[in-house]
Wavefront OBJ file of the C-alpha trace (Angstrom):
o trace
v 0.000 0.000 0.000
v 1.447 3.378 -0.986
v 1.856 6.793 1.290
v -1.358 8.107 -0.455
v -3.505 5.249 0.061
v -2.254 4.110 3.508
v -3.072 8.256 4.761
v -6.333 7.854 3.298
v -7.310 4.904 4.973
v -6.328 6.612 8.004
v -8.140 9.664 7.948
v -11.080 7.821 6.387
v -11.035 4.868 9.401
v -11.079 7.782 12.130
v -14.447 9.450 10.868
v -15.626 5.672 10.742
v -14.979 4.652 14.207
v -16.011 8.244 15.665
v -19.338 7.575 14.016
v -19.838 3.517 14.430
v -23.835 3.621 13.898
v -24.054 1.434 17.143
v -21.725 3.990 19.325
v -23.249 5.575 22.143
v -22.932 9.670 22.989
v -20.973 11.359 26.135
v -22.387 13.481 27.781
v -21.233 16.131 25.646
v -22.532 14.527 22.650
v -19.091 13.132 21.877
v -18.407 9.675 20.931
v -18.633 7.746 23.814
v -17.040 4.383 25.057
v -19.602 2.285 24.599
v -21.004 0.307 21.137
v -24.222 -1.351 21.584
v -24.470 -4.342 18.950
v -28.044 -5.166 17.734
v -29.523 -8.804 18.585
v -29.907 -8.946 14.397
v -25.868 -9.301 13.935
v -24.018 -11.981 14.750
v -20.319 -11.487 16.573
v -17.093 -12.817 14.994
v -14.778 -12.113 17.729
v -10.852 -11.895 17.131
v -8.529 -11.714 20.344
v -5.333 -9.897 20.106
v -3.678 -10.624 16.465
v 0.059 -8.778 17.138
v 0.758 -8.837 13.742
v -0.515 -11.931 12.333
v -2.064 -11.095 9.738
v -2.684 -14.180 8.321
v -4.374 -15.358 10.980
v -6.954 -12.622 10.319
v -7.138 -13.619 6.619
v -8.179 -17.060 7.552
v -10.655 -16.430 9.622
v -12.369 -14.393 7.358
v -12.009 -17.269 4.784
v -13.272 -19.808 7.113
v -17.508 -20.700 7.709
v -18.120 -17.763 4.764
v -17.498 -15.492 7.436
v -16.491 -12.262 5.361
v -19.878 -13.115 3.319
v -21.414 -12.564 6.355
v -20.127 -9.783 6.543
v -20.823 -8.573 3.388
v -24.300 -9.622 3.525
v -24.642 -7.253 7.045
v -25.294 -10.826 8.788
v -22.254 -10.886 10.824
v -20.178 -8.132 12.561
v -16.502 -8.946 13.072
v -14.970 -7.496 16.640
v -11.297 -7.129 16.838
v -10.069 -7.000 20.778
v -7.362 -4.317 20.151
v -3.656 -4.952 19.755
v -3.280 -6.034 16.071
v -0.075 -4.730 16.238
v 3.348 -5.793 17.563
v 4.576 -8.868 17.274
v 4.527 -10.689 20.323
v 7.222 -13.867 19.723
v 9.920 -13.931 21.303
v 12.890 -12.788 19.688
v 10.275 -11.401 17.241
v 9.280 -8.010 19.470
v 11.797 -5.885 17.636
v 10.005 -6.690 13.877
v 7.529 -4.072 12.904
v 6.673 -5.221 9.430
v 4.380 -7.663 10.598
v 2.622 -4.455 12.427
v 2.262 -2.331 9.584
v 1.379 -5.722 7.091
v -1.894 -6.420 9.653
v -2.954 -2.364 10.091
v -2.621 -1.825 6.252
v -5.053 -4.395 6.388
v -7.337 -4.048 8.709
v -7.745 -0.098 7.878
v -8.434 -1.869 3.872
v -11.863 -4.355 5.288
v -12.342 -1.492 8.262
v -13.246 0.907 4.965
v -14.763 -1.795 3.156
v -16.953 -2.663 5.975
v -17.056 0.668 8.251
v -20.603 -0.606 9.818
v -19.516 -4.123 10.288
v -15.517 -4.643 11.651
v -15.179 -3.099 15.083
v -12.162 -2.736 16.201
v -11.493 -1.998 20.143
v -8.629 -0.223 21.955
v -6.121 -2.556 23.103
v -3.106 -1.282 25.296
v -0.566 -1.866 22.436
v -2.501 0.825 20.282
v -0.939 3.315 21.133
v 3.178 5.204 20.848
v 3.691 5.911 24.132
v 7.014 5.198 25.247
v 6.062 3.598 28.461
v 4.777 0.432 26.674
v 7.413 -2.150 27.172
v 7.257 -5.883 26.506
v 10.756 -7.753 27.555
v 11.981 -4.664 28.151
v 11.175 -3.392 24.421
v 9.414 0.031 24.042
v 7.300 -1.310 20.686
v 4.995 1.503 20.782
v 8.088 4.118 20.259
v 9.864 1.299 17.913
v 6.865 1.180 15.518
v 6.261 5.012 15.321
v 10.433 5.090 14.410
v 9.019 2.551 11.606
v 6.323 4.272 10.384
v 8.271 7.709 9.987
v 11.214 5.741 7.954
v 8.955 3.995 5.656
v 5.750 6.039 5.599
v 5.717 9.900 6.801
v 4.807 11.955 9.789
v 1.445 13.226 8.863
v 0.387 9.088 8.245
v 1.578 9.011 11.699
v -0.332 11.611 13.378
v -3.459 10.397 11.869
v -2.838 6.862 13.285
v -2.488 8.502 16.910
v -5.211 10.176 16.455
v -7.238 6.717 15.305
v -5.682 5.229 18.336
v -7.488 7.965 20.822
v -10.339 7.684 18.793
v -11.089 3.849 19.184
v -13.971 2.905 21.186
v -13.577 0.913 24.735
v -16.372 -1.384 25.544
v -18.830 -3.716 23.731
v -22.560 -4.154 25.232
v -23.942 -7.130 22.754
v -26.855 -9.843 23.085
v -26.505 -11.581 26.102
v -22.249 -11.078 26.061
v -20.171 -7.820 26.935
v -16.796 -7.244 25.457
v -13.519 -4.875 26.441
v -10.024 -5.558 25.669
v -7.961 -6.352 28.897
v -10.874 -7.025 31.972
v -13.197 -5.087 34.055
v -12.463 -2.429 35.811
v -11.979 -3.048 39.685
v -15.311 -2.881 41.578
v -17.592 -2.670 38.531
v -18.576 0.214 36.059
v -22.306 1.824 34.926
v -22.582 2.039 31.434
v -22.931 5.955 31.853
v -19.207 5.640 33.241
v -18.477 3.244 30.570
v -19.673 5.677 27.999
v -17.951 8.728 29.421
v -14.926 6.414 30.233
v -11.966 9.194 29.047
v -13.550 11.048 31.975
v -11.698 8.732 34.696
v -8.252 8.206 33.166
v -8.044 5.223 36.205
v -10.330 3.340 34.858
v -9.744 3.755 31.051
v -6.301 2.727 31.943
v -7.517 -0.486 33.912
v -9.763 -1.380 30.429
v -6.242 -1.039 28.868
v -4.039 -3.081 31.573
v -6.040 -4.904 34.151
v -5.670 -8.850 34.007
v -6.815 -12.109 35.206
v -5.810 -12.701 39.027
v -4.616 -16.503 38.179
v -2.244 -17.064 41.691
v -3.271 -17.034 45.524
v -2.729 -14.837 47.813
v -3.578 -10.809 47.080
v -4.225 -9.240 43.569
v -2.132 -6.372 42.688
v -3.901 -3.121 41.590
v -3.658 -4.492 37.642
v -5.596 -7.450 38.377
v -9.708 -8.553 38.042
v -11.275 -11.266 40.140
v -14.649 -12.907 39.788
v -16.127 -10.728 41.785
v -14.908 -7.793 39.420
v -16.845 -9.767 36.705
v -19.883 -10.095 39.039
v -20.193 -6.069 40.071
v -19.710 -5.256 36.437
v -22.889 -6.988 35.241
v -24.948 -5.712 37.939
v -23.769 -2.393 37.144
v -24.547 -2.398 33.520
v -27.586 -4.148 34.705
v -27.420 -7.130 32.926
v -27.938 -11.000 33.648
v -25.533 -12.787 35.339
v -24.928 -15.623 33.395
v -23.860 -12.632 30.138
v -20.833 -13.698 29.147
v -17.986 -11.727 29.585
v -15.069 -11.868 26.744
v -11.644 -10.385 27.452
v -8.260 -10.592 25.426
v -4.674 -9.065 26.355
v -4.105 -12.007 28.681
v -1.555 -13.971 26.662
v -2.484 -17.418 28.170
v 1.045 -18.559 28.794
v -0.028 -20.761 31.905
v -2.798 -22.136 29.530
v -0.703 -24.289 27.350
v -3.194 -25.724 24.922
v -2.148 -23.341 22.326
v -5.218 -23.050 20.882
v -5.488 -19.309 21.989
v -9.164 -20.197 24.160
v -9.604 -20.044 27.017
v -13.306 -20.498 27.796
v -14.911 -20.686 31.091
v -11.428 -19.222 32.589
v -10.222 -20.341 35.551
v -12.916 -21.981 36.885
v -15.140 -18.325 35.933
v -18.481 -19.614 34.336
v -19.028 -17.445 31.067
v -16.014 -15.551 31.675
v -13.867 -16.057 28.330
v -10.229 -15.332 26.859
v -9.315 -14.941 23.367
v -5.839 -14.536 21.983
v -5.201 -14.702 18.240
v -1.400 -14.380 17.747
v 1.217 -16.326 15.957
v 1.465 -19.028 18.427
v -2.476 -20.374 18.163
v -4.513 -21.626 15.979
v -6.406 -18.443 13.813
v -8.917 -18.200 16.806
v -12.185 -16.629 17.109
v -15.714 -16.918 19.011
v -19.126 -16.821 17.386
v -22.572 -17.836 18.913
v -24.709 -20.654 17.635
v -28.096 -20.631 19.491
v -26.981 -18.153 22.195
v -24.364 -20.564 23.227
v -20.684 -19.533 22.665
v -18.369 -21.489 20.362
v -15.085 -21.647 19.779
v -13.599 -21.998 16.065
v -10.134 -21.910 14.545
v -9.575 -21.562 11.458
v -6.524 -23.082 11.394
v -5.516 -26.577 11.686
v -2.717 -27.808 14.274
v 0.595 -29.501 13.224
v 1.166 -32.554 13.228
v 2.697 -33.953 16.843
v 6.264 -35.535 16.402
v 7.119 -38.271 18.171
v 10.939 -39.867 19.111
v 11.605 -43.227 20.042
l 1 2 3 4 5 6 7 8 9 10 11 12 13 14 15 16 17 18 19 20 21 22 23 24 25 26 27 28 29 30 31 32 33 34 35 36 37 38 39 40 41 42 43 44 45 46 47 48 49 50 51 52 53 54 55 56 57 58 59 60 61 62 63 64 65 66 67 68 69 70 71 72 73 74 75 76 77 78 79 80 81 82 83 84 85 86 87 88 89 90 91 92 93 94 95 96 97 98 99 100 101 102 103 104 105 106 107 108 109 110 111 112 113 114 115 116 117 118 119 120 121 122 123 124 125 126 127 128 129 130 131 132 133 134 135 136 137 138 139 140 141 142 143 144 145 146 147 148 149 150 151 152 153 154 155 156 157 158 159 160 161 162 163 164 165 166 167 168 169 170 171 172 173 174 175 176 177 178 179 180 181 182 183 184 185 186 187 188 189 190 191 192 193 194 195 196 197 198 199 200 201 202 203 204 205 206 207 208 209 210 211 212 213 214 215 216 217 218 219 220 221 222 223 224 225 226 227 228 229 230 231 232 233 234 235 236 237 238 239 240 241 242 243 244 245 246 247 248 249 250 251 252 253 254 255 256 257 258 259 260 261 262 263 264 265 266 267 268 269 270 271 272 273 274 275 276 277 278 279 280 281 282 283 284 285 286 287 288 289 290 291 292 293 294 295 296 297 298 299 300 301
C-alpha cells in the first residue's frame, strides 16, 4: 500500500470509528465508550492478532465469514492490539505491524458498519509500553516515519485515541484487557476518558490466576460479578476479554473459555502461536472456532 492510500485509509477509518452507527454519545454529545451491537448481527470475535495477519485472513475465509459480513449478517470485533509482534525474539520486527494495520484499515473501509475494532493497550506510541523490556509503541512510530511519513503518523495517533472501549452485545459484553476493579455503569463506561483510572484499567487490568492478594492491575470474579450488575445485565452474560496472553494455559489453541474456573467468563488470543482463533454464537451458546488446523505432533523413540 502506498503513502497516499495508507493516509487515506487513516483519515477515512477515524471518521468511521467516531461515528460507528451502534456507538453511544458522552455526555457532551461526543463519541462515547460504549457500542451497543443489535440482537440482528451476529459477533465474529478476534482476540489480540500482534501482527498476524494471516491469521486474520483465515478467519475471514473460514464458515463464509467475510460473506457474512458482506451480507450485514455478521459483525466482526477485533479485541485491540493487532499490532506488535509478540514472539519472542520477534518483538523488535515491525513489518508484521504495519502488514496487519494496512489491512485491517483496507476491510475497516470496506466494511465501516460491520468490523469493530477496540482499543487494546498496544494501540498506542507511548514510550512507556514495554514488553521484555522493548518500548514497541516508540519502535513502531520510528518505523512508520522511515517507511511512511509523519502526517500518516499523526493520523494513526489520532485513530488510536479515537477507538472505542467497551462492547454491550446480546446476552455477552466485550472490552479488551478485563473489568475495571469494583464494577462500572454504562454511563461511566460511555464517558470512560472522563476517569483516566479506569480507562487505563480497560487497557491493563488482568486475570488474578495465583493465591494470595491481587495487585492493583488485576480482576477477580467478583470484578466480573459487580460489572454486570452495574450495567444491569444478567448474570450468566458472558464476559469476553483478550490481552491475557495465556502462557499458563498451554493448549495453544489461543481459548480459554470458562477461565479459571469463571463460568461465562472467556479469553481470546489470536497471535502467531495459536490456531487463527475466534468466538461466534450458535443458538446463544458460545463457540469456539479456529480456522486453522494444528501440526502434526512428532514423536521420538
Amino acid at each position: 500500500m502506498d503513502n497516499k492510500i495508507f493516509l487515506s485509509h487513516i483519515k477515512n477509518a477515524v471518521k468511521i470509528v467516531n461515528n460507528y452507527k451502534y456507538r453511544l454519545k458522552t455526555k457532551r454529545n461526543k463519541p462515547g465508550g460504549v457500542l451497543e451491537i443489535p440482537k440482528s448481527l451476529n459477533p465474529i470475535i478476534v482476540g489480540d492478532l500482534h501482527g498476524c495477519k494471516n491469521n486474520l485472513e483465515l478467519i475471514l475465509k473460514h464458515n463464509g465469514n467475510l460473506n457474512d459480513i458482506k451480507k450485514n449478517k455478521s459483525i466482526l470485533i477485533i479485541l485491540g492490539d493487532a499490532l506488535h509482534n509478540d514472539q519472542t525474539g520477534e518483538m523488535m520486527e515491525m513489518k508484521s505491524s504495519l502488514d496487519t494495520l494496512e489491512y485491517l484499515l483496507e476491510i475497516l473501509n470496506t466494511y465501516p458498519d460491520n468490523v469493530i475494532y477496540i482499543r487494546g493497550n498496544h494501540d498506542t506510541f507511548d514510550e512507556r509500553l514495554r514488553k521484555s523490556s522493548i518500548a514497541q509503541g516508540l519502535e513502531f512510530h520510528k518505523y512508520l516515519l522511515k517507511n511512511r511519513n509523519e502526517q500518516s503518523v499523526d493520523e494513526l495517533e489520532e485513530f488510536f485515541e479515537a477507538l472505542p472501549m467497551f462492547i454491550i452485545g446480546d446476552g455477552y459484553v466485550i472490552t479488551h484487557a478485563g473489568p475495571v476493579r469494583g464494577g462500572t455503569t454504562k454511563e461511566e463506561l460511555i464517558n470512560i476518558k472522563d476517569d483516566e483510572n479506569k480507562y487505563m484499567q480497560l487497557l491493563w487490568n488482568r486475570i488474578h490466576e495465583f493465591r494470595g492478594n491481587p495487585s492493583l492491575k488485576e480482576y477477580g470474579e467478583s470484578d466480573i460479578k459487580k460489572t454486570l450488575e452495574k450495567l444491569n445485565l444478567p448474570p450468566d452474560t458472558h464476559f469476553i476479554v483478550g490481552h491475557n496472553p495465556l502462557w499458563n494455559y498451554g493448549d495453544g489453541s489461543g481459548i480459554w473459555l470458562n477461565a479459571l474456573g469463571f463460568k461465562n467468563h472467556h479469553i481470546i488470543y489470536s497471535n502467531f502461536q495459536t490456531l487463527a482463533p475466534y468466538l461466534v454464537f450458535e443458538k446463544k451458546e458460545i463457540k469456539a472456532k479456529f480456522a486453522k488446523m494444528p501440526k502434526e505432533e512428532a514423536y521420538f523413540v
